[in-house]
N, C-alpha and C positions, 0 to 999 in steps of 0.2 A: 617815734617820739622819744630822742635819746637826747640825755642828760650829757653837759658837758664831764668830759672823763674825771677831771679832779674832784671836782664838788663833789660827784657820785663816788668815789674813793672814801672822800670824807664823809660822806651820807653814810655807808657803808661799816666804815669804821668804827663811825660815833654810834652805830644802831639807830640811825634815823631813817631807817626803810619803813616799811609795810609791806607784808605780802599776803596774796588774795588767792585761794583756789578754789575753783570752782569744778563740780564734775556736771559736766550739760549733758544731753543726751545723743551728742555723737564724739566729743571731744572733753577731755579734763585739760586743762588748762590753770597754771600757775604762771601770777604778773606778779613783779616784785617793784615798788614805785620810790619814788626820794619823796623829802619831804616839798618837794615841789610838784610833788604829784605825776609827776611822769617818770616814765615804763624807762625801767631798765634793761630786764631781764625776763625774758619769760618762757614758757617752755609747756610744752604739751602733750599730749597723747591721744590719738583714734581709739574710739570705739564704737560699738553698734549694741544696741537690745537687741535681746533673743527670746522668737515664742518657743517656751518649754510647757507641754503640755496644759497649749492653752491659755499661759501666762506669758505677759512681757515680762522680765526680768535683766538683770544685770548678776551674776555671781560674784561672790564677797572676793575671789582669786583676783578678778581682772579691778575690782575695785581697788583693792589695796595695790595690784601692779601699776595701773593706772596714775594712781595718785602719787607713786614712790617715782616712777618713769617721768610724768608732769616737774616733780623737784628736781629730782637729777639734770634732764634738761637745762632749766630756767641755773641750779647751781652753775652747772658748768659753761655758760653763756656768761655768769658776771665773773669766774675764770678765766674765760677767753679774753674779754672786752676789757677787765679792769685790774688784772693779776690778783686777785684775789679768793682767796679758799674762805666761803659763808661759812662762819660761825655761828652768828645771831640774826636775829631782823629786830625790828624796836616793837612789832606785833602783828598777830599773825588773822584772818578770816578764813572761813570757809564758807562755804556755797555750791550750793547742789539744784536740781532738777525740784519741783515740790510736788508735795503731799506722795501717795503712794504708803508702802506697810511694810514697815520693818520689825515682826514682834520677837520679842526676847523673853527669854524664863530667866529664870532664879541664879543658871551660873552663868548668864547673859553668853546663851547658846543661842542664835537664828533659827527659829522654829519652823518657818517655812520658807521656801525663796525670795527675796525682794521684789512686792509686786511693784510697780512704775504706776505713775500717772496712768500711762497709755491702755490699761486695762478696763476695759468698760463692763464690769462684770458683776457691778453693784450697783446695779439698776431698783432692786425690790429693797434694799436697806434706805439707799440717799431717798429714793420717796418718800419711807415712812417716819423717816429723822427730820424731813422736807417739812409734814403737819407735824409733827408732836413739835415743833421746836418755831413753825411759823416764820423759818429763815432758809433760806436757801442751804442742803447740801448737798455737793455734786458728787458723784461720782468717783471721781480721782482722789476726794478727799479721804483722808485717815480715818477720822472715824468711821465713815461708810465703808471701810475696809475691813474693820471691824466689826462691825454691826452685823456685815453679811456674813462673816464668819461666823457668828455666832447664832444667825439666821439657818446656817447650813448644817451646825452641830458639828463645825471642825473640831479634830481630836485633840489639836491643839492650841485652843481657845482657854481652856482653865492653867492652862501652865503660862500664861500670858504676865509678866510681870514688869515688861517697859515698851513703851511703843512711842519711834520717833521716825524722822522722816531722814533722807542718805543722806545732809550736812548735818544734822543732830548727832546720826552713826558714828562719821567721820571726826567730828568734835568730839562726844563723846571717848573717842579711841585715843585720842592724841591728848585730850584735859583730863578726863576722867569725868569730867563735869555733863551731867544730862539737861544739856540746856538749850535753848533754841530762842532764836529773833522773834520778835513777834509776828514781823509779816511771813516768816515761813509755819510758825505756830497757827497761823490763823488758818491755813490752809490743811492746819489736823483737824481743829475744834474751833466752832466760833469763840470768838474775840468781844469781850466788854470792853469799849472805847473810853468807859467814863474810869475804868480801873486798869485797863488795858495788861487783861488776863484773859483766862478764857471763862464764858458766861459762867457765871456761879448757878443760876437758877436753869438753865440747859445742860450742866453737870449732873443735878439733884435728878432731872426729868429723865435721864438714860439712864443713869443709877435704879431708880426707879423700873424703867421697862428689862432692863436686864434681868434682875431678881426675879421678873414676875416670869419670866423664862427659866430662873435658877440657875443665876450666875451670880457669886456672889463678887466679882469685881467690884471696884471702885477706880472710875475713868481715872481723879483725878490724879490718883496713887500711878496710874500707868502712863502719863502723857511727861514731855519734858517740861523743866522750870522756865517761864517764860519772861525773856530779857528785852531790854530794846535799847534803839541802837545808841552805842556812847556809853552804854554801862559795858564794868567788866566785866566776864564769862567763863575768866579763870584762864590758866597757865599751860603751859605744855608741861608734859611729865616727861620723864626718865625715859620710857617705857615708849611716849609717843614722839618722842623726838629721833628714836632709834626707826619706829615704822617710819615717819614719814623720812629719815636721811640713814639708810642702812650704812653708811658708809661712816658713821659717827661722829662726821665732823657738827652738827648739829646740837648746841647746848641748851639744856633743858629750861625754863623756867620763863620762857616768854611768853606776854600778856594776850591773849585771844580777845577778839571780838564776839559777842555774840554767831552763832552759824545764819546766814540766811536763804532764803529760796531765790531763785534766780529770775523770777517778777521783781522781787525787792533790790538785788542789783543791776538789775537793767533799769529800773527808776534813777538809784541813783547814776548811773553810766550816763544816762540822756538827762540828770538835771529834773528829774519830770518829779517832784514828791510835794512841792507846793498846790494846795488847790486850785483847780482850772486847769490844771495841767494835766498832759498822760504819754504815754509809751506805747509804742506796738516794740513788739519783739517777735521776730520772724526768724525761723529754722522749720527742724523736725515739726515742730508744733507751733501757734501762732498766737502770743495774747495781748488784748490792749488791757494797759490797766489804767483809770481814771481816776482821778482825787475828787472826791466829792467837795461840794458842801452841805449837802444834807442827805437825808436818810430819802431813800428810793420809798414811791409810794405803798408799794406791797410788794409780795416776794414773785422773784424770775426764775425759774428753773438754767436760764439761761448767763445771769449774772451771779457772779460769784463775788460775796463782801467779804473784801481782805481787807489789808491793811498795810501802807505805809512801813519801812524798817524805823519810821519814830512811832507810828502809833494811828495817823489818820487814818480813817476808812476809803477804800479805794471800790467801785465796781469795777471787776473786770470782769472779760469776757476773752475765754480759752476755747481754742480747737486745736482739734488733739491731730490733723492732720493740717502741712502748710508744703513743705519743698523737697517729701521726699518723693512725690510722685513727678515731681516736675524734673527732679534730680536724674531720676529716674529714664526720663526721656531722653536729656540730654546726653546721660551717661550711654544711650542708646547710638545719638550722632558722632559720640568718640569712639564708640565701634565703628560704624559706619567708615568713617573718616581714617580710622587705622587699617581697614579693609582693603581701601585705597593705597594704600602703601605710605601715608602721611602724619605726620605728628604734630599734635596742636596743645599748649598750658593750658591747664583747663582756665584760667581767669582769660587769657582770647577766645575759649569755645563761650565760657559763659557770656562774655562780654557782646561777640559776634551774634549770639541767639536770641538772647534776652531784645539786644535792640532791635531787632526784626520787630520788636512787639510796636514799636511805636510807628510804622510803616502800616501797622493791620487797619480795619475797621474797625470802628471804635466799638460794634459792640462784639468783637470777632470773628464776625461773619456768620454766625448762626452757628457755631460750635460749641460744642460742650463738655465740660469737664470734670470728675471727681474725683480728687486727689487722694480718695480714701484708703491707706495702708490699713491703718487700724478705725476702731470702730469711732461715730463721731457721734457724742452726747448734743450739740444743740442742732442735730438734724436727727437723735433717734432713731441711730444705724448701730448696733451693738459689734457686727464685724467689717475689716477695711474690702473693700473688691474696690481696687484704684479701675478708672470707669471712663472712656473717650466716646463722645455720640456726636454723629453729625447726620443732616439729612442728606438728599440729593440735590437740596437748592442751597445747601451753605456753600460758603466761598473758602473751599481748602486749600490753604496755600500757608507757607511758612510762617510767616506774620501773627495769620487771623490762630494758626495751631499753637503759634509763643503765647500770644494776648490771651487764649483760653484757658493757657496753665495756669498765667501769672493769675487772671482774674478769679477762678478756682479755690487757688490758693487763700483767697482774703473771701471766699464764697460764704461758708460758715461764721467764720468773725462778723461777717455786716451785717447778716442778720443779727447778732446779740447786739451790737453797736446800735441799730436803727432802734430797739426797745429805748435805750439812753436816750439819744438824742432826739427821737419823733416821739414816744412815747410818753418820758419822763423828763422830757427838755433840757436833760444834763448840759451845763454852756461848756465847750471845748475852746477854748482860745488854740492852741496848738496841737499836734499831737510832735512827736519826737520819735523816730524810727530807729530803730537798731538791727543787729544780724546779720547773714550773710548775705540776703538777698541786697541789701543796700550798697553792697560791696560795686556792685557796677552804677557807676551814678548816673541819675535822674531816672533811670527807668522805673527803680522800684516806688522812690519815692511818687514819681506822677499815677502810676497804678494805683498807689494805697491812699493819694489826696482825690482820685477818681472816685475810690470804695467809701470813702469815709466824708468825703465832702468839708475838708478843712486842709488847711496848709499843713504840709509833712516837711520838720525839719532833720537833716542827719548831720550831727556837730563831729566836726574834728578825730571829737577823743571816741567816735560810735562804734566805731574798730577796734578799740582796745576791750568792749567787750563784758559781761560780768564779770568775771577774775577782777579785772580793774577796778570794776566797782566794788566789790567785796575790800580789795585792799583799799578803799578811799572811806570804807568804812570803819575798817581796821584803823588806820591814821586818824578818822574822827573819833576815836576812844580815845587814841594816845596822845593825841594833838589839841584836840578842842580848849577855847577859853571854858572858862565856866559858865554856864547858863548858856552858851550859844549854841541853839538850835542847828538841827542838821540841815534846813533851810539855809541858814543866814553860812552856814560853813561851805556850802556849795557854792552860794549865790556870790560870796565873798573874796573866797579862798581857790576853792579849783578851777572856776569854771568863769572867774573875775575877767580873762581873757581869751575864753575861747569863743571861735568864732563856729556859725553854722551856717551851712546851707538851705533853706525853705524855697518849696513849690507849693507855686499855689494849685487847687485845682483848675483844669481845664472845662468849659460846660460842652463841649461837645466829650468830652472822655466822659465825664460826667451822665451824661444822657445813655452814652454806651454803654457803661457799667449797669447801670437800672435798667436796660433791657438785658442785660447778660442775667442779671441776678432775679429777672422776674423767670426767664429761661430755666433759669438752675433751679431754682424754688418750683418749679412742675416738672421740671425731669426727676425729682426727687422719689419718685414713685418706682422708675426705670431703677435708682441704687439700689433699693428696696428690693426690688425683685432679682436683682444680683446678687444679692446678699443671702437674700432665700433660696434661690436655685442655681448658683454656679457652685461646683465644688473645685 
């Protein structure tokens, strides 16, 4: 999606960019856009999480190389294409993975290692924050991060003086500014919608249980200042323009967005933040997030109330495993296949694999799949044992073994999705797909309108990704009329002519999947006891 060369010179010149970076959890990625909102430049970096005793983590080394490697890229891409050495941008986002624990002391020293989402290891805190608070909290969230810590009598619990999540970090380093978006905030602390902060009277209620432990913290002194989208967030400094472009061509003093979680830019990526609307987003991990219109009848362990990067309340529903066991397989058959003496891009292996899926039976033949890397909160698996069962009457063959992974992958999602939709009759008009998996088209999308039982659209711009959206949020700060909503800015402005693709569901896929997933839901005991007894 590239801009004619001159305009973009002139974009360029005048500081009428935006750029967005985002760190996901296999790739940091920097998109730099015009004010016509398409990708100029952009540039990225691999990485992977590491279990370190126990924890997933990322180290603060590859985080800053990552993010410094992501700009270098994307700079010398708008060198190649447009002769030009970045100076400025007209304003800048950040965007990271959510929730997870990043606590800091007094000379804002890292006190422990960066736990990730992906760690299921506060299980007895999210319970007891679950009743005291009457609101769902999960697991992955920050305060449960906390709580357990504090549960455990870590040593370094009292030395705790700021605690944000890794686009907070990142912002933080480069503003100075301890601030964060609301829909990434929501997923430290809940969210009061009517002040759209975090609950004043679920602040008082921890305050409270902590003391009575003999702590004398106070939450609200440790959490960051929360913004929402279209306010300012503060500046690059001196100091963060030198990290993020060591090379110094980089001048200080431009306008930041808000930081946000990468639920809240994949909403906007797919358009999806109006009510009735939602997003899956499929990688490492897999979550749909939905826009309410109203308040869910009582609390799910299995739904998480976030929120919106303006403010709305959203149910989604997260698993913490989606495509790396399936990744995992395939990366098996480009063994296989280099064994042979032959060599294949991976977008023809994926491409080749994935479409077997639509040759299988629809409900894959009676095989079974769990993509468990790490441990999965709405199936109540604390560690990953990735898991393949078939009987002697399934039909094994290439197809029904693709269709097993992919449906696998959306196994855990559907169950929290069926609570909305059969339980609490949440109306879905769309959903909106994004990720990699969409990347070969129709396959993923007819699998996920199979699981989810609604039409699955992938737009245009679904490839460009969070980064993208992060900078479309960045340009709604710096661009917006006044008073115009981040609605009426999408609906209006970026997305005035972009087209999508929509599949509707299939009822024979349809029927397939509901015997696949009544399958998976009583194999669930087989996880279980892999988890207990494989070492």
């Amino acid at each position: 999606m590239l801009s004619d060369r001159l305009s973009v010179q002139v974009a360029i010149n005048k500081g009428e960019t935006s750029l967005g970076i985002e760190l996901g959890s296999t790739r940091i990625k920097a998109v730099l856009i015009d004010h016509s909102f398409q990708t100029i430049a952009s540039g990225s970096y691999e990485w992977e999480n590491q279990l370190k005793d126990g924890i997933w983590t990322y180290n603060l080394a590859d985080i800053i190389k990552g993010l410094q490697d992501a700009y270098r890229v994307m700079k010398q891409e708008v060198q190649q294409n447009y002769g030009i050495t970045l100076h400025t941008v007209g304003s800048i986002g950040i965007s990271a993975m959510m929730h997870g624990y990043m606590a800091f002391d007094e000379q804002d020293n890292l006190l422990v290692p960066f736990r990730t989402w992906r760690n299921a290891t506060t299980g007895k805190a999210a319970r007891e924050l679950t009743d005291l608070f009457e609101f769902n909290i999960p697991e992955r969230w920050s305060i449960a991060h906390l709580y357990q810590a504090i549960l455990c009598q870590e040593e370094h619990v009292p030395q705790v003086r700021f605690v944000t999540t890794l686009a907070g970090y990142i912002h933080w380093l480069l503003t100075g500014n301890k601030a964060l978006g609301v829909g990434d905030a929501s997923g430290m602390f809940p969210i009061d919608e009517s002040t759209q902060n975090y609950n004043e009277s679920m602040i008082q209620q921890f305050d409270e249980l902590i003391a009575s432990k003999g702590y004398t913290l106070k939450i609200s002194n440790l959490l960051p200042k929360v913004y929402v989208a279209g306010e300012p967030a503060g500046v690059l400094t001196e100091a963060g323009a030198k990290i993020l472009d060591p090379s110094l061509h980089l001048q200080a003093g431009i306008p930041f967005s808000p930081p946000e979680g990468d639920a809240g830019t994949g909403m906007v990526a797919t358009n999806s933040v109006r009510r009735r609307t939602g997003n899956v987003s499929v990688g490492t991990s897999v979550f749909a997030m939905i826009v309410l219109e109203q308040e869910l009848s009582k609390v799910y362990p299995e739904i998480d109330i976030v929120t919106t990067p303006n403010g709305s309340p959203v149910g989604m529903v997260h698993a913490n495993n989606c495509s790396s066991d399936l990744n995992a397989w395939i990366g098996l058959f480009r063994e296989f296949y280099e064994a042979m003496g032959q060599r294949v891009e991976a977008d023809k292996l994926y491409s080749v694999l994935l479409n077997r899926s639509l040759e299988a039976d629809p409900d894959a033949g009676g095989l079974l799949s769990y993509g468990y890397f790490s441990g999965e909160n709405i199936t109540g698996l604390e560690q990953g044992r990735p898991l393949f069962v078939r009987s002697p009457e399934s039909k094994f063959n290439l197809a029904n073994f693709m269709r097993a992974h992919l449906f696998s992958a959306f196994g855990a999602l559907k169950m929290g999705m069926d609570i909305l939709t059969k339980e609490e009759n949440v109306a879905i008009d769309s959903i909106l797909g994004h990720g990699g998996l969409f990347k070969t088209p129709v396959v993923g999308q007819k699998m996920m309108a199979a699981s989810m039982n609604v039409p699955v659209s992938v737009m245009s711009t679904a490839g460009e990704g969070g980064a993208w959206g992060m900078a479309i949020l960045a340009s709604y700060m710096k661009n917006k009329d006044q008073e115009e909503s981040l609605e009426d800015f999408l609906d209006q402005k970026v997305f005035k002519d972009v087209k999508g693709e929509e599949i509707y569901p299939d009822a024979t896929d349809i029927k397939g999947f509901e015997t696949f997933i009544e399958r998976y839901k009583k194999g669930l005991a087989i996880e279980q006891s892999a988890v207990d007894n494989l070492v």
